[in-house]
N, C-alpha and C positions, 0 to 999 in steps of 0.2 A: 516233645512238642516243638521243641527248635528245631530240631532236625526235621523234623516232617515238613515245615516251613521251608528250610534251606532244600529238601528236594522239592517243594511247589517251587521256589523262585527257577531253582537249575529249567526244569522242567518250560516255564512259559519262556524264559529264555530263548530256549533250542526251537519252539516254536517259533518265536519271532523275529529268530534267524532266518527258519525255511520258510518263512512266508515273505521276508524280505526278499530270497533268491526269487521265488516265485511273481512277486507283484513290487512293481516301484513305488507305489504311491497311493495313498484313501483312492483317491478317484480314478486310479486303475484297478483297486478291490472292486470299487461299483460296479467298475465296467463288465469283469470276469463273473461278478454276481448275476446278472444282467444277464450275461450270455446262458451262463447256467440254467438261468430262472426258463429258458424258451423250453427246457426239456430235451435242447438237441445234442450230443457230445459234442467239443471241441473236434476237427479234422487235421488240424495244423497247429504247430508253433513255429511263431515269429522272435528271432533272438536278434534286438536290436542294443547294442552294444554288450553291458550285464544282465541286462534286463532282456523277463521273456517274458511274450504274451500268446496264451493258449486261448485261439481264439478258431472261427468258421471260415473255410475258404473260399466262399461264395461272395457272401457282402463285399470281401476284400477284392476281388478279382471281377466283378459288376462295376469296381470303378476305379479300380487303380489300374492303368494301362503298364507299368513296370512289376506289378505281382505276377500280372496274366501274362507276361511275357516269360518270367522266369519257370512259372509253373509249366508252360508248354516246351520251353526248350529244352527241361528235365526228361519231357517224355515217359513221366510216371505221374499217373492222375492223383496219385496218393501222396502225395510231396510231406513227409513228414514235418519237415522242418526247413524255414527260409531263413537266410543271413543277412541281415541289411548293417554293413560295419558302418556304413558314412551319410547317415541319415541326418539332415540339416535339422538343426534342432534335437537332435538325441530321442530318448525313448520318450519324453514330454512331447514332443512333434509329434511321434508317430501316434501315441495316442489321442490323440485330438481328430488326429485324420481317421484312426478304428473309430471312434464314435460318430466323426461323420457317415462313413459307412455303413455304420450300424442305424442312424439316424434319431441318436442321441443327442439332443438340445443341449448347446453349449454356447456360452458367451462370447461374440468376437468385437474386440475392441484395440487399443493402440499399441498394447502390451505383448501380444499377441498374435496379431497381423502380419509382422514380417516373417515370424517362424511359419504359422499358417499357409501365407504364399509358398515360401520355399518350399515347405514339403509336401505342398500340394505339385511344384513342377516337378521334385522330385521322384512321386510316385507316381507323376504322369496323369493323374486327377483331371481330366478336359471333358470340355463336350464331344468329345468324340464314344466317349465310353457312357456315358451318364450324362443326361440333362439335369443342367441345373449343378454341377458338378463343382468340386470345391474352388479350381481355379477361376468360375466363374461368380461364384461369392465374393472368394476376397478380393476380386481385382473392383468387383459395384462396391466394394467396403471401399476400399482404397481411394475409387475416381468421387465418388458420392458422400464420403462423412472423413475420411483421416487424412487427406492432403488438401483441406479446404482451408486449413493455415498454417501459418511456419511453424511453429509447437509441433505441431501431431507431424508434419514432416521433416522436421528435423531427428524426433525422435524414431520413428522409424527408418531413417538414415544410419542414425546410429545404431541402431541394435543391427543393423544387415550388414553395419562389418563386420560383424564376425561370422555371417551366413556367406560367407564367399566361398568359391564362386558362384554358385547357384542364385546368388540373389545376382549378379549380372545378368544369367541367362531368363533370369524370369524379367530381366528389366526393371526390378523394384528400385533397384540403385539410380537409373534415369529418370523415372517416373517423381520420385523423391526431389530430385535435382532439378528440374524443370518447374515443379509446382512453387519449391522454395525461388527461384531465380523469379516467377512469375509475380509472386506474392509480393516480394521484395521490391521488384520496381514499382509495381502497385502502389507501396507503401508510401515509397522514396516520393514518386510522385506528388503524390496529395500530400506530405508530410511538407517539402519544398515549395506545392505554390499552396498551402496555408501561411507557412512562413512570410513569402513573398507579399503576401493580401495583407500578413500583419507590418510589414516593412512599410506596405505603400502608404500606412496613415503617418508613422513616423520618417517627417524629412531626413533627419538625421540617420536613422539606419536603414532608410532606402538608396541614400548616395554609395553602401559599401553593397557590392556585389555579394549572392547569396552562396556564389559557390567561395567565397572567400570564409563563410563561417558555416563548415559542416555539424554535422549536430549525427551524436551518437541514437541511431535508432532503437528501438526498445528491444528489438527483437537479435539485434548484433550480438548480444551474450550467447545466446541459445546457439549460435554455431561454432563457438569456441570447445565443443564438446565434443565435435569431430574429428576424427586424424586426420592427417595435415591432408594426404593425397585429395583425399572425400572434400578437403576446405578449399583448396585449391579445385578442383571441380566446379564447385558451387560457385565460387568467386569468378569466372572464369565464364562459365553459366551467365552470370548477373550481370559481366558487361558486356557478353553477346546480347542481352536481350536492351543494352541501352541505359545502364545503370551508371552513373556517373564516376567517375576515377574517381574525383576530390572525395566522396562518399566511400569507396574502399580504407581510405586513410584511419579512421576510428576504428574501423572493423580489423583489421589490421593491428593496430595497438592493444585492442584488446586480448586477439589471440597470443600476438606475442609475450604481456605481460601474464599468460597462464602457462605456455607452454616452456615459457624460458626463467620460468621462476625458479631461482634457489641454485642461480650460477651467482658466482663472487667475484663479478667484473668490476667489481671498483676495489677490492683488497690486492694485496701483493705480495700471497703467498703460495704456497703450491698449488696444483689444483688437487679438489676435494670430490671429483667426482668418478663415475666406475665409467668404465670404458667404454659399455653397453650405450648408457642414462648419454656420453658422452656425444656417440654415434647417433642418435637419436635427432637429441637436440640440435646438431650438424646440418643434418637435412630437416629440419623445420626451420633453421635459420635460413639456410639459402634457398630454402622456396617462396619462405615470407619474404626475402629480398628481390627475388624477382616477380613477386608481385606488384610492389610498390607502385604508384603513380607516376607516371612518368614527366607528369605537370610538377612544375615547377611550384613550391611551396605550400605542397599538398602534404609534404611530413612536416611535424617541428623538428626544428635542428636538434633539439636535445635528445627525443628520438633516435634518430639518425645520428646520436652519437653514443648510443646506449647499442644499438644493434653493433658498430661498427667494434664495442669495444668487446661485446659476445664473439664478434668474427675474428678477432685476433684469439683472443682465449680458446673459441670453438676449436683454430686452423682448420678454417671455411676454405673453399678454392683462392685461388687469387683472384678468378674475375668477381667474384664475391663481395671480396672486399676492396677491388677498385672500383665498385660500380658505387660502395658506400662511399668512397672520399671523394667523387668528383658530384656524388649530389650534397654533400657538406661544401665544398670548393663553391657550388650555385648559390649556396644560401650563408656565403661565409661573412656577410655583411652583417647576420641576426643570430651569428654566432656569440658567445659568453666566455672567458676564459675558462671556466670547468666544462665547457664543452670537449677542449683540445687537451686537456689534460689525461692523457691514454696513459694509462699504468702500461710498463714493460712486463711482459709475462713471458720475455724468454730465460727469467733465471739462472745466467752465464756471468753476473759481474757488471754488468751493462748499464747505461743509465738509469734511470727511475721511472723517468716517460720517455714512451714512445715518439722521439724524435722526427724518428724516418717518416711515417704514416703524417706527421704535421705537414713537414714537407713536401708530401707528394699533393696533397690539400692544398698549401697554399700555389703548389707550381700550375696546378689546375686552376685554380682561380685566374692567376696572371694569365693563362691561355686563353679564360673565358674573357677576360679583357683586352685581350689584344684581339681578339676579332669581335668584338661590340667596340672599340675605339676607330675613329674618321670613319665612320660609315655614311656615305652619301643619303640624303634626303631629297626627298622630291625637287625643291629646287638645286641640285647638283652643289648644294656646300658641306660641309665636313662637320658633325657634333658629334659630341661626346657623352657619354652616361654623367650625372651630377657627382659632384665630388664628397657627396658624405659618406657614400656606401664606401670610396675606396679609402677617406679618412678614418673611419670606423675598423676598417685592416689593418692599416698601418700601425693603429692603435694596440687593436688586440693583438696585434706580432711583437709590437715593443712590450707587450705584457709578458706575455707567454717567454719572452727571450728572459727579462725579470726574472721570472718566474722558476725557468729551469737551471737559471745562472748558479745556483747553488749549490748545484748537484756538481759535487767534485768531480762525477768520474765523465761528465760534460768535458768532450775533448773544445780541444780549439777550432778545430776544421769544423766541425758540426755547428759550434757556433757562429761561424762565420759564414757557414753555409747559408742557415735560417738568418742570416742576418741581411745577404745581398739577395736574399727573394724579398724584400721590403719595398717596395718602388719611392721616389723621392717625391714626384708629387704626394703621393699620402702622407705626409711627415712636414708640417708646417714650420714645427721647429723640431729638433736635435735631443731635448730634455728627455723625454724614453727612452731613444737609444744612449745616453748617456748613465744614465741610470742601471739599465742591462748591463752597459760595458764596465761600470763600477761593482756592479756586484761581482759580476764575473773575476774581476783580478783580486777582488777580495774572498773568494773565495777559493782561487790559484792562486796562491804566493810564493809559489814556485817554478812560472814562468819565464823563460829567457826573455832578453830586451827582444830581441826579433819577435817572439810572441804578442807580447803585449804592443809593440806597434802594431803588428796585423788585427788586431783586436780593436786597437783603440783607433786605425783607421776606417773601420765602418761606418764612423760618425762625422758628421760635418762640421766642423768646428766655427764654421760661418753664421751655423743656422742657431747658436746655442742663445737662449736666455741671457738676459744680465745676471740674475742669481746663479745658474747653471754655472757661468764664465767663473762668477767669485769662489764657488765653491771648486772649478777644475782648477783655479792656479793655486790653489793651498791644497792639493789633493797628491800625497807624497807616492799614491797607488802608479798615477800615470806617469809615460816615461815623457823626458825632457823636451824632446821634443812635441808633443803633443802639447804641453805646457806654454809655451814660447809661440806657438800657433794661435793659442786661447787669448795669448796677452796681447800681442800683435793686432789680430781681429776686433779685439777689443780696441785698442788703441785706436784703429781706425774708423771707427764707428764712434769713439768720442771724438775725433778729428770733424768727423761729417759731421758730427754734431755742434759743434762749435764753430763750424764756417756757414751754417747754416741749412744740410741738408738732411732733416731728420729724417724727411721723407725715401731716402734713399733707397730702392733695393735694392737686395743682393745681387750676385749673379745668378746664384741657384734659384732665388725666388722670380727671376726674369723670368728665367728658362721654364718655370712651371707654371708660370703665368701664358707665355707663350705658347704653350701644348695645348692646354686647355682654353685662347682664346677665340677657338672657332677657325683661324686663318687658314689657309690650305696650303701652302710654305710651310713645310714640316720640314725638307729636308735642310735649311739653314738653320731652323731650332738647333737638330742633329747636331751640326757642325759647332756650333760655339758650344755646346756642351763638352765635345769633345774639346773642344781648345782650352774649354775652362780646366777640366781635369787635367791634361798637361801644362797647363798653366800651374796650378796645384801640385804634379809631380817635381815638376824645376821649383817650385819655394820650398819645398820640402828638403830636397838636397839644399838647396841655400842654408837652410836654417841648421843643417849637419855642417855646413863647411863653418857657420856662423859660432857653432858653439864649439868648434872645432879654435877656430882665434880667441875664443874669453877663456878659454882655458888657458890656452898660451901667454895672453894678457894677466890673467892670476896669477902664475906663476912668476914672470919679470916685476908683477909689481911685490910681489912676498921680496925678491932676492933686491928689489930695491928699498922697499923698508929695513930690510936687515944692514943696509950697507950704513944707509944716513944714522941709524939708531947705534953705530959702529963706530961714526965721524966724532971726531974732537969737537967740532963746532956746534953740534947739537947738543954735547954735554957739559960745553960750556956756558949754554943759555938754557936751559933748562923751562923758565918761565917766558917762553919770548912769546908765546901766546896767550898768555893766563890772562892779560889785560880784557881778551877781547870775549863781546857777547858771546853765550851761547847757541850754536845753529838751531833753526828750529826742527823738530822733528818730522818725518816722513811717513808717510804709510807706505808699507813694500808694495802696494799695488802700485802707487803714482809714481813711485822711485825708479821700479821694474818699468812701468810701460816708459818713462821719459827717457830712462837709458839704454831701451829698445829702441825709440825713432831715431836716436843718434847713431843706434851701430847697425838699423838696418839698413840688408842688403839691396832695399827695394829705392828708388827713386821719390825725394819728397814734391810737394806741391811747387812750391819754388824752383824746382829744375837743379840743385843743386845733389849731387850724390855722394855718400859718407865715405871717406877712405880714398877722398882721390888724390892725388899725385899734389896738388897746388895747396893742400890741406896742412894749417899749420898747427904747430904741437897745442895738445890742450894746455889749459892753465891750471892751477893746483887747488881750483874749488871743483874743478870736474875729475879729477880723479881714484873717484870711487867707483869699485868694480859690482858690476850688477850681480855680482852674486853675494 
């Protein structure tokens, strides 16, 4: 009884193998049933791919203008058998088009329609052979019910990449393309001045322009689903027909956040992707990138710093990713500091972030601003941009300088690099860059003194805070000179203050006053700048030759304490001061700055100068050494 069982299964088995070689599918059994049923024998088989269909060579050759070609150029009426290896659509195609031939009622709808077309141009299916013939169905499907909105052509967009090329030559790919680009301004249209109708009852959000706030259209997902070429097409399509730039911007984010998803640009470890997946996503980033808007604040920066940081990872071309830092560089005023925080992805030892790329960001920016800086206005005088955008820079560079300052393996020349791209108008006062330059040598503690001067001269010791000052002259990080700078500055700023001139500016804060006070005499700004910075280079050697004499001075007075501490006469009075009060105590800042104005090299208010020739010996309550 088993056994008789185990040969019925062998048995349907081996049928339902040859029935498989024979027929693809239930609804190609119909079909062959169907033929059978007329009484006539099959004259042909059709062997399209694995699949064969034994069918009549008439129906097929009344409307396929590619069967009646082949069959005639055989020059045997009896064509046993035809080979169709590259039938768009496969053996599913071609049966659809036997049944139309056969003039078997079949469903056509969105699913369907672009295989349809193709293998209708395929097998040549026109009015030329047949009225009424299939390419002239599906093309009234197409114009009449499936491209009458974005959905149905989108979707048969899609499905026809993979019918290429023949869906070119039948035109379904333009046809698709043209209807979406149509649909879409359409959309865009009514969707903007509904907006606009609701803006105009509110005052307040009718003063902000509407192309200032784009709005994600419904239908923007739905073309995230095609390859990049096909999206690019479309996009391309949309603003030949008038479709506004600021509006690609969403569309745009969208696709990116699909197609770029499941890169590890904010990690800082290997990369984790195959070569292929690698290649891929390359050229969808730099097509997305030259799509972009070329209007100015049509992407967010954080955006544009998400792609920029795929373009390093990707290694995108270089124009690629200069074209991303000089529109970061445009919009560096609504920048964030984790904007500029670019992970290093060259894995060699190197810093932690990408340095270089900040740099070439911000040197872009200074360009954009020296040619938007004195630009003549209608009445021929000279304005400038306002000063928050470039104080906002200045800021985030003293951030970001902070920020990298820690990273050991931050040479010095890079710092100092990113340090003189900072301009001095942006920087009100010194407290950032002080800050940066203290981390920095705290974090290098084994830097030469040359080092740490060229470090610690990036900062203006003019421009520093009262808290900044108290905290540099107890700061054992910076070198002596720098120190003697801070106290000095100080000193003379409680001088003005005490004679009465609180009001006082600096020289630096003249000179920034005068740049941006509109006047057209720029080039005498120029010039006292410069004279101020040499002015600055001679106090600086002053304050070396300066500390150059208190050392010398320490030492004569050590070898004169030891001499009198030596004397008979001192040991024989032992108590000759015990009598008298005790002095009272000092704070090293007031003690420091009073026996700075006495040995500075600089000229005081009285016209009298320290160290001069007619100068007589101090007395023995002033000979305490400022150190």
């Amino acid at each position: 009884m088993v056994d008789r069982g185990q040969d019925k299964t062998t048995t349907t088995a081996s049928d339902l193998s040859l029935k498989k070689k024979e027929l693809l599918s239930s609804a190609m059994k119909r079909t062959s049933e169907w033929i059978f049923s007329q009484e006539i024998p099959s004259d042909v088989k059709v062997r399209v791919g694995e699949a064969s269909f034994s069918i009549h060579k008439f129906p097929l050759v009344s409307k396929c203008g590619y069967i009646r070609k082949l069959v005639s150029e055989s020059g045997d009426a009896d064509v046993p058998l035809i080979e169709l290896s590259d039938v768009p659509g496969g053996a599913e195609a071609f049966e659809l088009a036997a049944k139309f031939c056969y003039g078997i009622n079949f469903e056509i709808n969105v699913e369907n329609i672009a295989t349809l077309r193709c293998v209708a141009e395929y097998l040549e299916m026109t009015e030329e052979y047949a009225v009424g013939n299939l390419v002239g169905r599906t093309d009234a499907y197409l114009n009449d019910v499936a491209l009458k909105t974005i959905a149905g052509a989108v979707s048969i967009l899609h499905m026809s990449e993979s019918l290429l090329p023949i869906a070119e030559k039948a035109k379904l790919m333009s046809k698709c393309i043209d209807a979406i680009a149509y649909i879409a301004c359409k959309e865009s249209q009514l969707s903007t001045s509904g907006r606009s109708d609701n803006s105009g009852s509110d005052g307040v959000a009718s003063s902000i322009p509407s192309q200032q706030r784009p709005v994600v259209d419904w239908w923007a997902e739905d073309l995230t689903v095609l390859r990049i070429d096909i999206f690019q097409r479309v996009l391309i399509a949309m603003m030949a027909r008038g479709f506004k730039q600021f509006a690609i911007g969403p569309i745009l984010m969208l696709y990116a956040q699909k197609s770029l998803r499941g890169l590890d640009i904010f990690g800082k470890g290997r990369k984790k992707i195959e070569p292929t997946q690698e290649h891929e996503k390359r050229v969808v980033l730099e097509t997305l990138v030259s799509l972009l808007p070329k209007e100015r604040n049509a992407m967010s920066v954080s955006f544009l710093s998400m792609l920029l940081r795929a373009a390093i990872y990707l290694d995108t071309t270089v124009a690629c990713r200069l074209d991303l830092e000089k529109r970061m560089a445009m919009q560096l005023g609504q920048t964030v500091l984790d904007d500029l925080l670019i992970p290093s992805y060259s894995f060699t030892g190197d810093t932690l972030f990408d340095v270089d790329t900040v740099r070439r960001i911000m040197s872009n920016y200074l360009e954009s601003q020296m040619g938007n800086h004195f630009v003549l206005n209608g009445d021929d005088e000279y304005f400038s941009p306002p000063q928050s955008d470039i104080e906002k820079v200045g800021k985030l560079m003293e951030n970001y300088l902070a920020e990298i300052a820690t990273d050991r393996n931050l040479s010095v020349a890079k710092f100092i690099s990113l340090a003189e791209l900072i301009p001095e108008q942006s920087k009100p006062t010194e407290d950032g860059m002080y800050r940066a330059t203290d981390i920095f040598l705290k974090a290098h503690p084994n830097l030469s003194d040359m080092e740490r001067k060229k470090v610690c001269s990036m900062m203006d010791c003019q421009k520093l805070s009262r808290e900044a000052c108290a905290h540099a002259a107890q700061n054992d990080r910076l070198p002596v000179q720098t120190v003697v700078q801070v106290l000095y500055y100080e000193q003379q700023r409680l001088r003005d203050a005490m004679n009465g001139n609180e009001n006082v500016e600096s020289p630096s804060a003249n000179a920034k006053l005068n740049v941006y006070s509109g006047d057209t005499q720029f080039h005498p700004v120029s010039n006292e700048i410069t004279g101020l910075r040499r002015e600055n280079e001679d106090l600086k050697l002053e304050l070396v030759k300066l500390k150059m004499k208190l050392k010398e001075i320490e030492k004569s007075t050590v070898k004169v304490k030891a001499t009198v501490i030596n004397s008979p006469s001192v040991n024989s009075s032992p108590s000759g001061s015990a009598d008298k009060p005790p002095l009272p105590r000092r704070s090293f800042i007031s003690s420091v700055s009073k026996k700075l104005g006495k040995l500075s090299p600089f000229p005081r208010i009285d016209g009298i100068t320290p160290f001069a020739k007619g100068r007589t010996k101090p007395n023995k309550d002033r000979r305490h050494s400022i150190s």
